[in-house]
C-alpha positions in Angstrom: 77.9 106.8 109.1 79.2 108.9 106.3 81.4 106.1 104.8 81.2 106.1 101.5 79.2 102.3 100.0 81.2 99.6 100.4 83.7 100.7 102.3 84.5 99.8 106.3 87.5 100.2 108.6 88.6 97.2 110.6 90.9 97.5 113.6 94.8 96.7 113.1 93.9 94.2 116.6 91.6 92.2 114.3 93.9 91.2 111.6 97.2 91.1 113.3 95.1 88.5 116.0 94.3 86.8 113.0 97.6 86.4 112.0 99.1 85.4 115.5 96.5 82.7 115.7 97.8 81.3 112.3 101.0 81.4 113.2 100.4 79.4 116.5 98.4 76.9 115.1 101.3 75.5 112.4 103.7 76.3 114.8 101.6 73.7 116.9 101.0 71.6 114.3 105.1 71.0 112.9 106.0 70.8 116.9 103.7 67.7 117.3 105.9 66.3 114.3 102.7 66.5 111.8 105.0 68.3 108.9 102.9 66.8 106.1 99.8 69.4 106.6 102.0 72.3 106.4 104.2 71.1 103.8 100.9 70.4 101.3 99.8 74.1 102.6 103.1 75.5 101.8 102.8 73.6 98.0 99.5 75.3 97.6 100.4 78.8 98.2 103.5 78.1 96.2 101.5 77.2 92.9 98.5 79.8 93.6 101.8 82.2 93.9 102.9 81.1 90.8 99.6 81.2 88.7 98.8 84.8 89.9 102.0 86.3 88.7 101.5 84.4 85.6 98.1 85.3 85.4 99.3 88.6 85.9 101.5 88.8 83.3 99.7 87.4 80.7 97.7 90.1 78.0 94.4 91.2 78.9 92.0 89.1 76.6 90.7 91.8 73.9 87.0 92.5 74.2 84.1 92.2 72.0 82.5 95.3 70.0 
């Protein structure tokens, strides 16, 4: 109550147990000598990485009157 719309406050426990389990689970996964899911996972946030910065650096498109 008295947050303002749209807005919501998660504990730091939630995200950082997130985190930990992701971590764990491709640790996991390269021990059992499976490398090729990580390494295609690693590729993909290599090229979204790349296309938002270009993305980001690229002009606004001008609007319409």
């Amino acid at each position: 109550m008295g947050e303002r719309e749209g807005k919501f406050e998660v504990p730091l426990a939630v995200p950082a147990a997130g985190a930990f389990v992701c971590a764990a689970l491709v640790i996991i996964r390269v021990g059992t000598g499976d490398w090729r899911a990580t390494a295609l996972a690693g590729a993909m946030v290599a090229r979204i990485s790349i296309l938002f910065v270009v993305a980001r650096r690229s002009p606004a498109p001008a609007r319409a009157p």
